[in-house]
N, C-alpha and C positions, 0 to 999 in steps of 0.2 A: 504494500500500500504506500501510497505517497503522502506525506502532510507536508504541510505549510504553514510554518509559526512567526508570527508578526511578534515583536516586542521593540523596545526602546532600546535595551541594551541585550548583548551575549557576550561570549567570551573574547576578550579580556579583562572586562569590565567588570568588576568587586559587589555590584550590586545584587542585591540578594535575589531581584528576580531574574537577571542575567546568569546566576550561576543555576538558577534553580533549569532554566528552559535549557542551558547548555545540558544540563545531566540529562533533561528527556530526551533530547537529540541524541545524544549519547546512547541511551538506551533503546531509542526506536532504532538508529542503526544496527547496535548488539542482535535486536530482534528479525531484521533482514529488510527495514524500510527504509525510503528514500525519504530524505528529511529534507526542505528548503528552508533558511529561515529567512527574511525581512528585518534589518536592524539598522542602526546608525554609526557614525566611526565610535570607536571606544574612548570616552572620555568622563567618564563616571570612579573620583571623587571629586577629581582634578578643576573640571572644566576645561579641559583642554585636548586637543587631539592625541594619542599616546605615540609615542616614538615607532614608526614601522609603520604605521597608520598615517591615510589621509579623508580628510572631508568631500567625499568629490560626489557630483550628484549621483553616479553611479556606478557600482563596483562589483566583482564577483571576482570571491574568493572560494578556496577550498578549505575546509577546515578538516581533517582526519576525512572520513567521508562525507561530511554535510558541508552539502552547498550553502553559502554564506552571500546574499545581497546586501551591501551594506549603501544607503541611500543619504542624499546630506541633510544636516539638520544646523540650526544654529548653535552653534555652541559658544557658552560664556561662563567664567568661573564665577559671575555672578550669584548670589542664591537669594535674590528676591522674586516678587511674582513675576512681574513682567519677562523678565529672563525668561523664566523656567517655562511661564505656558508660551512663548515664542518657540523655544527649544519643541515642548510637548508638540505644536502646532505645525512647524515645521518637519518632524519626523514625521507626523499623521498624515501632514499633503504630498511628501515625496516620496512616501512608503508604496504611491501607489505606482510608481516607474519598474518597482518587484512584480508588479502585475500580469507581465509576461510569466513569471513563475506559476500564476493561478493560473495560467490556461489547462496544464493538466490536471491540476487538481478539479477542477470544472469538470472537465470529459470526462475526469473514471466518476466523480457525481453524477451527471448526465447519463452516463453508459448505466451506472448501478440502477438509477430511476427508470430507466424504458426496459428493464431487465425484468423487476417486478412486477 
């Protein structure tokens, strides 16, 4: 089966929901799935982009076996509002350039619903 997980951050990033979604990816490969994920460059505690890493609108990396999109977002070591829902806002509009990735996830949906 294939999924596709959208999140704000993944691995390299210390965030606990980044670590948490790396492990499932993790795991659904162990299990024999293809995993896509949808994320933004690693900049989470910092604010800033992490060394090896770039911000660019869009990326495709490999990570062990999961496909990794990484899409740009604003980033600022700021941590007041404004900052953060620009950041939040910005990953959520560019997340959707990953969209090419939904296309299979759609077909085996589609294939699965005319099946039953």
């Amino acid at each position: 089966m294939k999924y596709l997980l959208l999140n704000q951050t993944f691995y390299p990033d210390v965030m606990a929901t980044g670590q948490y979604l790396t492990e499932v990816a993790v795991r659904l490969i162990e299990r024999g799935h293809q995993v896509t994920v949808v994320t933004g460059a690693p900049s989470y505690p910092y604010g800033r982009v992490f060394p090896g890493y770039r911000n660019s609108l869009y990326q495709v990396e490999w990570l062990d076996e999961v496909r990794v999109i990484r899409t740009w977002s604003f980033i600022s070591p700021a941590r007041t509002f404004w900052p953060r829902i620009w950041h939040y806002g910005t990953y959520s509009a560019t997340a959707f350039w990953g969209v090419p990735a939904l296309r299979d996830v759609l077909q085996i949906k589609r294939f699965c619903a005319e099946t039953l």
